[in-house]
One Martini backbone bead per residue (centre of mass of N, CA, C, O) as a GRO file, in nm:
protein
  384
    1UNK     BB    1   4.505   2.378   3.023
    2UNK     BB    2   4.379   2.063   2.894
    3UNK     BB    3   4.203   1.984   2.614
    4UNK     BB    4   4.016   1.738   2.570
    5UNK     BB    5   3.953   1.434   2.356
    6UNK     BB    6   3.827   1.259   2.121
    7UNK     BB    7   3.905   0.912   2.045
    8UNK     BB    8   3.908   0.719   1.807
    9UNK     BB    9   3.827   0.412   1.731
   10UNK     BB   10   3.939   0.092   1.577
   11UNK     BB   11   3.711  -0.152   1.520
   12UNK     BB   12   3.925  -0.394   1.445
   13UNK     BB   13   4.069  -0.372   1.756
   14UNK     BB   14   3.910  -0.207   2.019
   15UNK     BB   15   4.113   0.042   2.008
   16UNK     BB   16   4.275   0.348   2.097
   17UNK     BB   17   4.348   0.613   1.893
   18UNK     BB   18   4.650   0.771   1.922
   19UNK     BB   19   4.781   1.046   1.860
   20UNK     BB   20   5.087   1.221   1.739
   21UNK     BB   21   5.331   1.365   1.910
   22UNK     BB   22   5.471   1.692   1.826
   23UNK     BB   23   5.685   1.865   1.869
   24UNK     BB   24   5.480   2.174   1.845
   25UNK     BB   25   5.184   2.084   1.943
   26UNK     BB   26   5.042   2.023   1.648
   27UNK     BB   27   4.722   1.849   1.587
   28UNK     BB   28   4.642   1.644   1.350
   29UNK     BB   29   4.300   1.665   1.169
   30UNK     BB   30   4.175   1.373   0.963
   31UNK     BB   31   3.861   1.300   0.721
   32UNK     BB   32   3.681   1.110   0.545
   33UNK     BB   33   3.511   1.222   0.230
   34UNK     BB   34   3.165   1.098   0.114
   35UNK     BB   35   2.990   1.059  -0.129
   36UNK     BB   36   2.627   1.145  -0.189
   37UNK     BB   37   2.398   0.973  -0.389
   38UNK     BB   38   2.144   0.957  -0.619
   39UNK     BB   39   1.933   0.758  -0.683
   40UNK     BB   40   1.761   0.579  -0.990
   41UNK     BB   41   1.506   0.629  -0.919
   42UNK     BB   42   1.224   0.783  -0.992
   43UNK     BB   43   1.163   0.908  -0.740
   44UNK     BB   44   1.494   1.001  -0.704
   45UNK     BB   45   1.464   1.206  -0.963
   46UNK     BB   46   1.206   1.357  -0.905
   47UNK     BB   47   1.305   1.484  -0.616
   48UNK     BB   48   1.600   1.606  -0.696
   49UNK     BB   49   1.514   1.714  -0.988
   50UNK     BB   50   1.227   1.788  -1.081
   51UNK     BB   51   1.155   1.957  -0.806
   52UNK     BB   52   1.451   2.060  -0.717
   53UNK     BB   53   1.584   2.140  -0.993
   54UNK     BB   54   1.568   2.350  -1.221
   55UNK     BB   55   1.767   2.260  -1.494
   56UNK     BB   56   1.581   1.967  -1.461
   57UNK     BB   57   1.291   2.078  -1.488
   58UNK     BB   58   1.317   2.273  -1.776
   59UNK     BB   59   1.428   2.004  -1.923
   60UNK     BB   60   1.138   1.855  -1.902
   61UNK     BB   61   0.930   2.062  -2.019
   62UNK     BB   62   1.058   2.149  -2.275
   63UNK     BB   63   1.004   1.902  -2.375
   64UNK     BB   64   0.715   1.770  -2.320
   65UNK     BB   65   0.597   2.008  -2.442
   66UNK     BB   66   0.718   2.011  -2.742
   67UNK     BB   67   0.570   1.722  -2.794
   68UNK     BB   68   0.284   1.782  -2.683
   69UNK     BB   69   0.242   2.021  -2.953
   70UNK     BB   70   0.226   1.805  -3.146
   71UNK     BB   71   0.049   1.748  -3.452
   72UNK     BB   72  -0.124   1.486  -3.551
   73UNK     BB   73  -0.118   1.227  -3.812
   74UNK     BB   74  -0.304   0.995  -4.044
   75UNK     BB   75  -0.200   0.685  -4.224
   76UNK     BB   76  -0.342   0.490  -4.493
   77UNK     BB   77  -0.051   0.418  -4.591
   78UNK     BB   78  -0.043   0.690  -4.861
   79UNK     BB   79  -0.321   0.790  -4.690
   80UNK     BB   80  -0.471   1.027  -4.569
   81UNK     BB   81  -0.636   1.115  -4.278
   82UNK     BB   82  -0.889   1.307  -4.119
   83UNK     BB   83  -1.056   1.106  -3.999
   84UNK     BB   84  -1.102   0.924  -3.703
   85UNK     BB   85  -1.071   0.734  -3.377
   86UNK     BB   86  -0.788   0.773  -3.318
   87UNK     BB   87  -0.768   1.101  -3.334
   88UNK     BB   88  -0.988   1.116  -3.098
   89UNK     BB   89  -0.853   0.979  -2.880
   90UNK     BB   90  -0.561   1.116  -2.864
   91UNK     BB   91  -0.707   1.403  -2.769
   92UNK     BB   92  -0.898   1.222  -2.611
   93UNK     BB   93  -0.786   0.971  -2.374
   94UNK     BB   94  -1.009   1.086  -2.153
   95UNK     BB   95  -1.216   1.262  -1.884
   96UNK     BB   96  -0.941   1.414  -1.760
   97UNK     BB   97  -0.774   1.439  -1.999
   98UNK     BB   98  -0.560   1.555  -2.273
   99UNK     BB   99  -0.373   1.527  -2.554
  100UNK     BB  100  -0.133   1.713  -2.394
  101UNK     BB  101  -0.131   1.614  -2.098
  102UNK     BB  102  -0.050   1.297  -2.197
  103UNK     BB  103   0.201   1.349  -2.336
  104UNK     BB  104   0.343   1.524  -2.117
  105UNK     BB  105   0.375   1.258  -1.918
  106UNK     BB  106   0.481   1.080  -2.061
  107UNK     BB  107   0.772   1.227  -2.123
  108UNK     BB  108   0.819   1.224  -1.859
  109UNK     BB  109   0.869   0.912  -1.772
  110UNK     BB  110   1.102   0.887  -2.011
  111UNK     BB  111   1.281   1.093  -1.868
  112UNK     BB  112   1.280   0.962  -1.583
  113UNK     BB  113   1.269   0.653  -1.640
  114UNK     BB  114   1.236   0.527  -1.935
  115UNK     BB  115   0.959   0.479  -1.892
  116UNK     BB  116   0.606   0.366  -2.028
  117UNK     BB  117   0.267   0.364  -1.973
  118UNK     BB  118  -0.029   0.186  -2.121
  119UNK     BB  119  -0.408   0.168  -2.111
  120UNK     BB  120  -0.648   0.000  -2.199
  121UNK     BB  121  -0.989   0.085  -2.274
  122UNK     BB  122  -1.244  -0.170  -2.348
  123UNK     BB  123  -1.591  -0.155  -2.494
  124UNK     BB  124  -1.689  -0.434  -2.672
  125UNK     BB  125  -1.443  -0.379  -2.857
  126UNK     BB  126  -1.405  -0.055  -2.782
  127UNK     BB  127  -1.180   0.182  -2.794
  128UNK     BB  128  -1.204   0.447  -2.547
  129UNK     BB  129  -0.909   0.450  -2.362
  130UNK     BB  130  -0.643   0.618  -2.202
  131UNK     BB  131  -0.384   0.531  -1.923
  132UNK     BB  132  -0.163   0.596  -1.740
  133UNK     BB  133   0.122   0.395  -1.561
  134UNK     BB  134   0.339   0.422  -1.300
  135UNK     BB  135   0.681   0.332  -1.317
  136UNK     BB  136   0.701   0.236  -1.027
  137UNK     BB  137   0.459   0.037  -1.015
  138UNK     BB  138   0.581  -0.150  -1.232
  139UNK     BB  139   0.651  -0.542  -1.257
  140UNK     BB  140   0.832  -0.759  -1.403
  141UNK     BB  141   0.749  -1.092  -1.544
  142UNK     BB  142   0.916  -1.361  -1.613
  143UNK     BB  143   0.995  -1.629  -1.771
  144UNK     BB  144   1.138  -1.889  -1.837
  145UNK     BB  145   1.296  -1.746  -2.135
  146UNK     BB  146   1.314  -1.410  -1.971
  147UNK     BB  147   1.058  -1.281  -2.079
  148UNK     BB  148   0.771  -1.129  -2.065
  149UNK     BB  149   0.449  -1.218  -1.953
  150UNK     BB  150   0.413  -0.983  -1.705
  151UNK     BB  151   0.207  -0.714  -1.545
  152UNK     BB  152   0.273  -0.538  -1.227
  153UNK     BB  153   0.008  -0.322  -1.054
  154UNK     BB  154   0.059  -0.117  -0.782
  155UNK     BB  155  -0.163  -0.002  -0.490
  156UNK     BB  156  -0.055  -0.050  -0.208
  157UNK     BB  157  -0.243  -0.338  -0.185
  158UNK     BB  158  -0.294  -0.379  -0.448
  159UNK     BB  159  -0.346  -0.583  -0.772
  160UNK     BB  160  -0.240  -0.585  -1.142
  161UNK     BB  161  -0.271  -0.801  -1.389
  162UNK     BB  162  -0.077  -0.776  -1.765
  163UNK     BB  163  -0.110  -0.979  -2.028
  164UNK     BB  164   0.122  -0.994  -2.281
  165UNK     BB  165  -0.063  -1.256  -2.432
  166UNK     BB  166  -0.373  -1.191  -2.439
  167UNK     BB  167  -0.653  -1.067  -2.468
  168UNK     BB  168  -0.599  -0.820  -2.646
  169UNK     BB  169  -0.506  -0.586  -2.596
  170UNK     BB  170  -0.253  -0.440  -2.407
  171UNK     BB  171   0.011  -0.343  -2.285
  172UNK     BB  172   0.219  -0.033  -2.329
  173UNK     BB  173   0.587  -0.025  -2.349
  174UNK     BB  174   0.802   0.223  -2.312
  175UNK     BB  175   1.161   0.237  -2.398
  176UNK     BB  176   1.453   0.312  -2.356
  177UNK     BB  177   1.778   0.270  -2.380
  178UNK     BB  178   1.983  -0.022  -2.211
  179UNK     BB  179   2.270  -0.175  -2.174
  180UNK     BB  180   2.178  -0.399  -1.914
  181UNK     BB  181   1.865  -0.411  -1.994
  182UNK     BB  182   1.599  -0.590  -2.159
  183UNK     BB  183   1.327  -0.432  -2.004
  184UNK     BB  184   1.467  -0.126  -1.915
  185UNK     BB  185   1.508   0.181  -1.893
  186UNK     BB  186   1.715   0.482  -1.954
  187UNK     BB  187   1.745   0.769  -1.802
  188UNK     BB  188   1.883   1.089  -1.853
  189UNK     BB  189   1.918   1.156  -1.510
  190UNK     BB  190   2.098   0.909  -1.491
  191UNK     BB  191   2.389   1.050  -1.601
  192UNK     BB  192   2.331   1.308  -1.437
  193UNK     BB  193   2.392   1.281  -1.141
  194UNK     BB  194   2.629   1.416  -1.053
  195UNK     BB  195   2.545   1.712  -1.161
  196UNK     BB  196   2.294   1.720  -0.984
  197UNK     BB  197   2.430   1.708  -0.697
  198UNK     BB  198   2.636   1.913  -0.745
  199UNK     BB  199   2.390   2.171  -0.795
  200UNK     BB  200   2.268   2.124  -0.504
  201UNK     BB  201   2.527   2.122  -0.334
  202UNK     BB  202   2.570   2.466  -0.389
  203UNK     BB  203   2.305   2.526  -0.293
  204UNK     BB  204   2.337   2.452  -0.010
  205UNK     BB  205   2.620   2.583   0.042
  206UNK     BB  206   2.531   2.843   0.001
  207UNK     BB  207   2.289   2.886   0.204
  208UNK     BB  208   2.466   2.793   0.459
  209UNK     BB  209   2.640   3.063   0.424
  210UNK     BB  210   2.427   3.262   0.476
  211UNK     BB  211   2.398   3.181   0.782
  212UNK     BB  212   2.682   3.247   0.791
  213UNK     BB  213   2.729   3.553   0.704
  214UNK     BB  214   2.899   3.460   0.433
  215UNK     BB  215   3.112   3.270   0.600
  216UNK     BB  216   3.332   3.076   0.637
  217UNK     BB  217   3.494   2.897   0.817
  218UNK     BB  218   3.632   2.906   1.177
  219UNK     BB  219   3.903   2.993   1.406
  220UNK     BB  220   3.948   3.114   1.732
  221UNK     BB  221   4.233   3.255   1.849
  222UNK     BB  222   4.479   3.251   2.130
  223UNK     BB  223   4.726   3.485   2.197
  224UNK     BB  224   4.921   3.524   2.428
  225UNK     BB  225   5.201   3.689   2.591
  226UNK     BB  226   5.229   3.523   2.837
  227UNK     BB  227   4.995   3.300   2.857
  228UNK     BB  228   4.716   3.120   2.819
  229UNK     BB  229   4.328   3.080   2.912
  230UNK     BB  230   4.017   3.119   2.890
  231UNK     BB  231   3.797   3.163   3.079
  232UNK     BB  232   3.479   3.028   3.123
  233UNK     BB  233   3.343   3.336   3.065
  234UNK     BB  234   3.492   3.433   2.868
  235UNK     BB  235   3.395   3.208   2.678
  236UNK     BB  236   3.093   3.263   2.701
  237UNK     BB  237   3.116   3.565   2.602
  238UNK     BB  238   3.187   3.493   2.286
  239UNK     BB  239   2.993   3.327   2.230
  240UNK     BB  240   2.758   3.480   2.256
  241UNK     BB  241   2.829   3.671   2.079
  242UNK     BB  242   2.852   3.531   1.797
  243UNK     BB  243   2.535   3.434   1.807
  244UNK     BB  244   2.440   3.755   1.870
  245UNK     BB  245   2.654   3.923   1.647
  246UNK     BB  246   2.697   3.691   1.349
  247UNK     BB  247   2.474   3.553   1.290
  248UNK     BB  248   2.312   3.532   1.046
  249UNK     BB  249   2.210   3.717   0.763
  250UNK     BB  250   2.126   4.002   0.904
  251UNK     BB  251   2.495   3.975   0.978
  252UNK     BB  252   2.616   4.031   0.686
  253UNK     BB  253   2.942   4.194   0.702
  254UNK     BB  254   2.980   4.215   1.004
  255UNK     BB  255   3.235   4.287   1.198
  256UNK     BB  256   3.503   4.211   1.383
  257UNK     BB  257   3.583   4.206   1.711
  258UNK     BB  258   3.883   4.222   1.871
  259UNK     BB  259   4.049   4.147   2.092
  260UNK     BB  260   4.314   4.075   2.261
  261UNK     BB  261   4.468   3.739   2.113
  262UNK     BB  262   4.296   3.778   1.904
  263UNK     BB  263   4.223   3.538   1.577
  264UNK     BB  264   4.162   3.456   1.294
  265UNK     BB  265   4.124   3.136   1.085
  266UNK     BB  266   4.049   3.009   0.800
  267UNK     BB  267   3.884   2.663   0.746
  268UNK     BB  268   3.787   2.748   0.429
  269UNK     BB  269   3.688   2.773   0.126
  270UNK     BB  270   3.625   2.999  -0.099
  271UNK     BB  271   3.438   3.058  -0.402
  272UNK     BB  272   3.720   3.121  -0.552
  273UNK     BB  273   3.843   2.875  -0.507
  274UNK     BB  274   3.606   2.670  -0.565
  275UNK     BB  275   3.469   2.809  -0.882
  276UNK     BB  276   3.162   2.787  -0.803
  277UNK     BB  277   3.033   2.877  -1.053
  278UNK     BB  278   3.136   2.716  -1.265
  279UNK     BB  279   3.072   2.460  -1.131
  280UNK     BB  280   2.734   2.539  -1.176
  281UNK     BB  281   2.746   2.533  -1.473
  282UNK     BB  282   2.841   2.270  -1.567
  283UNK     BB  283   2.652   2.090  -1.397
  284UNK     BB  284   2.424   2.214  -1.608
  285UNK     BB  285   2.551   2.131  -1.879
  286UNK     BB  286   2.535   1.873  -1.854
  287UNK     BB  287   2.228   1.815  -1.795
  288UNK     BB  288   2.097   1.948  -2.017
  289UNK     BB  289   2.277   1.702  -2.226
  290UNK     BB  290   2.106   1.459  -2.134
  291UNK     BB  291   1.830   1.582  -2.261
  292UNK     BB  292   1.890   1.752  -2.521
  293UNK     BB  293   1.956   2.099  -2.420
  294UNK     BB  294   2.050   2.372  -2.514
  295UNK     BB  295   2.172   2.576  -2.293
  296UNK     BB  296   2.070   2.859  -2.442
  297UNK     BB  297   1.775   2.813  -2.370
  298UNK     BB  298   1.874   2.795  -2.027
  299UNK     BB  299   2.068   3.032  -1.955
  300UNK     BB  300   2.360   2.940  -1.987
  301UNK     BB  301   2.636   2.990  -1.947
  302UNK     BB  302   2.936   2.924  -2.165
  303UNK     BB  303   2.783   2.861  -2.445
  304UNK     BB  304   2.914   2.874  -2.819
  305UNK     BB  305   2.799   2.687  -3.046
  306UNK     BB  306   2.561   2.859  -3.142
  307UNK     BB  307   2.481   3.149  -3.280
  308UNK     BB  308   2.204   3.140  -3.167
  309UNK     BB  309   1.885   3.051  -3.094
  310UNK     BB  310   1.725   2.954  -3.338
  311UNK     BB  311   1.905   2.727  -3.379
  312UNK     BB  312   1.892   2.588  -3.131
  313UNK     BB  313   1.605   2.548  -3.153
  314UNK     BB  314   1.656   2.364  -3.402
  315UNK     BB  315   1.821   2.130  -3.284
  316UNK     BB  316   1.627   2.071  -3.069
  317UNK     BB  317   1.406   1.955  -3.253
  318UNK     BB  318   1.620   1.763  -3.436
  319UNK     BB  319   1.764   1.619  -3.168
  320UNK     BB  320   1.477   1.580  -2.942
  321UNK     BB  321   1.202   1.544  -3.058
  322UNK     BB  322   1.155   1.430  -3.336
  323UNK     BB  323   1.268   1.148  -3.206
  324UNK     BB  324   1.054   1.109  -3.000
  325UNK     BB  325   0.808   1.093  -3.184
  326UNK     BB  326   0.895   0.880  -3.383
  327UNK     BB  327   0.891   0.673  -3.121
  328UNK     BB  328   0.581   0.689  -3.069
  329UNK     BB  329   0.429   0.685  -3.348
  330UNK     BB  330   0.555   0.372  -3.368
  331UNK     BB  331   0.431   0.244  -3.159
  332UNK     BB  332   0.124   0.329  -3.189
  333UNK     BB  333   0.087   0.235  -3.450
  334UNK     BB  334   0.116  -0.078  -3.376
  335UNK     BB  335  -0.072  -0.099  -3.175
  336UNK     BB  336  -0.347   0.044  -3.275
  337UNK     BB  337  -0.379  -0.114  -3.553
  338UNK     BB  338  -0.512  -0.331  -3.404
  339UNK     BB  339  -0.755  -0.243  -3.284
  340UNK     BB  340  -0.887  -0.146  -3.589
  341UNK     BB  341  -0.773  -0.321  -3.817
  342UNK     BB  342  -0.559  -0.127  -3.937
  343UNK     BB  343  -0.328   0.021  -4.095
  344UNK     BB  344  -0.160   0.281  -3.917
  345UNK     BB  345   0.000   0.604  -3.933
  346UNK     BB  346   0.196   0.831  -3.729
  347UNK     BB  347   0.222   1.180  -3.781
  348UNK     BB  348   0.383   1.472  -3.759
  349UNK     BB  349   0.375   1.810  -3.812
  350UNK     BB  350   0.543   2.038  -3.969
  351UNK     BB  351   0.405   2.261  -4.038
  352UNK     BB  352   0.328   2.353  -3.717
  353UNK     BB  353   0.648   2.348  -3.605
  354UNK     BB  354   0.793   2.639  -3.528
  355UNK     BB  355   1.111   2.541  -3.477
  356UNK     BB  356   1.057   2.489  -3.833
  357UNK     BB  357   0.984   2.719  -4.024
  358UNK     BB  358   1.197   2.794  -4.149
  359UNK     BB  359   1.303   2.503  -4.274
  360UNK     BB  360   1.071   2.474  -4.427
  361UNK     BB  361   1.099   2.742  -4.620
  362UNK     BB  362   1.360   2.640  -4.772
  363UNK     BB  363   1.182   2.348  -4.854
  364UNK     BB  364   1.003   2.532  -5.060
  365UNK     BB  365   1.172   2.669  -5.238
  366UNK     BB  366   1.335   2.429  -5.368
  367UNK     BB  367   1.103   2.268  -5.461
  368UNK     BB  368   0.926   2.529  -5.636
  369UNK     BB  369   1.237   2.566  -5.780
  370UNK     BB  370   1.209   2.275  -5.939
  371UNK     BB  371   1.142   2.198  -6.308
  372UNK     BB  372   1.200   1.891  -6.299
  373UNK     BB  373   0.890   1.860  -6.102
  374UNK     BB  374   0.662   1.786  -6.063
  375UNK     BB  375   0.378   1.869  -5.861
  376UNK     BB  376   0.350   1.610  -5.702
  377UNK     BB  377   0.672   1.520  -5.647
  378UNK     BB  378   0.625   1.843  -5.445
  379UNK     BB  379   0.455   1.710  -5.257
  380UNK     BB  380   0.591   1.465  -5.178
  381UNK     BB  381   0.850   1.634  -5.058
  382UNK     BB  382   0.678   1.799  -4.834
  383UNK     BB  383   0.429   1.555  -4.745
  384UNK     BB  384   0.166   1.491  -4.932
   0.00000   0.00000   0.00000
């Protein structure tokens, strides 16, 4: 007997496209697929990202606790400040957080969003709190100009604007560079969003493989000697033993046991045929590296850059700390040096930050033994 298909419709025609029909007997069906990829909203790069994917998960926490582990310093001009109330403040900038938690905060939203945001809060004319405030909350009006004039920041059904040349502070708006937007930043986990997609699709596709009991897809076929179909019994037995004694992870790897007549046929590719490993290794390695952290750190196999881990380790402190700490500083500086009314100018302490220890040991040596250097000079070459 013949068994019926659903023919797919034309939509432009509105009428039933009839497969052609080949010699052999054999009707090939083929589907267009396509790829479905994640928006690059904060959100969606949070919860694909962030929550869901580890290797960019352990790349946010890496930069944002090593940036926010950093001792700051502050200067009046070329003289250290040991006390003053805006270091006070960096410390505990309010009453629920401290201020390595509110600086891992901050470089999380730069680091997922390209923006982040501060507001301060000042009681009498004196700085009191610095707030986060989370930057999918918040939209920027634009003047007749084109520049910002003010910013909405939205909670549910409320509204708080921010306007950007008003009296007192103002909103702080730290943002990463976007070569196509000239207000908001561009994260790093959106240049790797398809290495992201890639990565977690392999996961997912690893898991559905393993409930199917660890075989790609595939179809029994019917090939009898003398010609003929399977009874509706006989369909109905095959299908109920394939369902209750081959599906799921804990009947993987169990034989096959086929009648006369029947034939497996594999329907998809192997994880060999599909490079498994390898292509969710490098989608691995794009993630890493659009964070700016050697794989190495995160033991991504397949990456042999660095001669061990203490290099890798110094060139992620100088290639990707560094700076994100020095344009935090500059922003801080200027923001904050208003509201004190005195330039002030906040630098990380090098000599603290474990990750370069090393490398100040040798520039201590080469300074120490250099006789041609007042001792001042030799100060002044170390940072102090």
């Amino acid at each position: 007997m013949k068994i019926p298909f659903l023919r797919p419709r034309n939509a432009a025609a509105g009428r039933l496209v009839v497969p052609e029909a080949k010699a052999s007997g054999i009707v090939t069906l083929s589907a267009e697929g396509r790829a479905h990829w994640t928006g690059r909203s904060y959100a969606a790069l949070s919860r694909e990202g962030f929550m869901k994917n580890p290797v960019a998960h352990r790349a946010v926490r890496l930069v944002s606790e090593a940036a926010a582990s950093v001792v700051w310093l502050l200067y009046a001009g070329e003289r250290e400040v040991p006390t003053h109330p805006l270091l006070a403040l960096i410390a505990r900038p309010n009453a629920r957080v401290d201020g390595p938690s509110f600086f891992e905060a901050l470089y999380g939203h730069l680091l997922l969003s390209g923006n982040a945001y501060v507001e301060p809060i000042s009681v009498g004319g004196d700085l009191r709190e610095l707030h986060l405030l989370r930057p999918d909350r918040i939209g920027i009006v634009e003047g007749r100009d084109g520049w910002p004039e003010a910013y909405d920041y939205r909670v549910g059904g409320s509204l708080r604007r921010f306007a950007v040349d008003g009296e007192g502070l103002g909103l702080l708006h730290l943002r990463l560079f976007h070569p196509l937007d000239d207000h908001l930043g561009f994260p790093p986990l959106g240049a790797a969003q398809v290495a992201l997609d890639l990565h977690n699709a392999s996961a997912t596709w690893n898991k559905a493989l393993l409930d199917n009991s660890a075989r790609p897809s595939g179809a029994l076929v019917y090939q009898p000697k003398e010609g003929g179909n399977l009874s509706p019994d006989q369909y109905q037995r095959l299908k109920q033993e394939l369902d209750e004694g081959y599906s799921g992870p804990m009947r993987a790897g169990r034989p096959l046991l086929l009648e006369g007549g029947l034939d497996w046929k594999s329907m998809g590719l192997s994880p060999k045929d599909m490079d498994f490993v390898e292509a969710r290794n490098g989608a691995a390695r794009d993630i890493a590296l659009a964070f700016g952290v050697p794989p190495m750190l995160l033991g991504i196999p397949g990456d042999n850059t660095y001669a061990n881990y203490q290099e890798a380790n110094r060139a992620f402190y100088r290639l990707t700390v560094l700076p994100l700490l020095n344009r935090t500083a500059s922003a801080f500086s200027g923001w904050l040096s208003d509201a004190y009314g005195e330039t002030l100018r906040l630098a990380p302490d090098l000599d603290q930050i474990a990750g370069l220890a090393a490398e100040r040991s040798e520039l201590w040596a080469r300074v120490g033994n250099a006789d041609f250097l007042t001792d001042e000079e030799k100060r002044q070459a170390v940072g102090y």
